[in-house]
C-alpha positions in Angstrom: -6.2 -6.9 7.1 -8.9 -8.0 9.9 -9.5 -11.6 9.3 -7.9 -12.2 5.8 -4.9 -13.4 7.2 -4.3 -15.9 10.7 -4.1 -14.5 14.0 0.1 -13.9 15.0 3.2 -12.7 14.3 3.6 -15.0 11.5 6.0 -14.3 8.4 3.2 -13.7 6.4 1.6 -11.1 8.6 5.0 -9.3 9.0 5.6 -8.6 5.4 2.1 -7.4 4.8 1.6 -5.3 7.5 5.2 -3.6 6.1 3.9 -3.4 2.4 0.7 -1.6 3.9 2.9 0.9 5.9 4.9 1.3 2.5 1.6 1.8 0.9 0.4 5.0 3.6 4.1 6.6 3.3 3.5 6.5 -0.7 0.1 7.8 -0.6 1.0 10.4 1.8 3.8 11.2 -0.3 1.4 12.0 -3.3 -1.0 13.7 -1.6 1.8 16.6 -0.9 2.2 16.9 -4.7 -0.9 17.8 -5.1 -0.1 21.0 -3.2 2.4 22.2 -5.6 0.6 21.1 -9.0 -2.8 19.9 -8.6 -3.9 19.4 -11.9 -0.8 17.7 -13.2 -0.6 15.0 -10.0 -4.5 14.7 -9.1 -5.1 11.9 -12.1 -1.5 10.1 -10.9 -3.0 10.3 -7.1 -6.9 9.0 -8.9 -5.2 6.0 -10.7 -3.0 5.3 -7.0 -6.3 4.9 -5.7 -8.0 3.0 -8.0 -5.0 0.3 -7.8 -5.4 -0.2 -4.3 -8.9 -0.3 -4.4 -9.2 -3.3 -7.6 -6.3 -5.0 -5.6 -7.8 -4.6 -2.2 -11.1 -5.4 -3.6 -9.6 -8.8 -5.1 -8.1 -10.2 -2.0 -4.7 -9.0 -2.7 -3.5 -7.1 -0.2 0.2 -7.7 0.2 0.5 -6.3 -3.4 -1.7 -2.8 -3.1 1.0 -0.8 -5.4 3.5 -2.0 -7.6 5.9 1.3 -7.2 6.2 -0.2 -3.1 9.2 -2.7 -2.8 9.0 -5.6 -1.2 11.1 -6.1 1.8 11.9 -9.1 4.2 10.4 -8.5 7.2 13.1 -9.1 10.4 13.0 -12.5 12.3 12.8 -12.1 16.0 
């Protein structure tokens, strides 16, 4: 997120930095079903990857994974 979006709790900062913490918890989700069937979840887990990367590599990084919901971040 370095230097693609302002400096500052801002709204916009809020929600993605929670969409990126959705994003880890999913990951890390799949990568402990690859313990119980490998071969079956490692081309889910490969195409999970690839989706962040294209989107990352576009410049869209509040929208990494489309299986993450959105949330409102809290106003403080």
């Amino acid at each position: 997120m370095r230097g693609t979006i302002p400096f500052g709790r801002s709204h916009r900062s809020n929600a993605v930095r929670a969409h990126a913490h959705r994003v880890v918890n999913r990951v890390q989700w799949a990568e402990t079903s690859l313990d119980a069937d490998p071969a079956a979840n490692l081309p889910v887990h490969a195409r999970r990857w690839l989706t962040i990367a294209d989107r990352y590599m576009a410049c869209r990084i509040g929208a990494l994974l489309d299986d993450v919901e959105w949330s409102t971040p809290r106003r403080t």
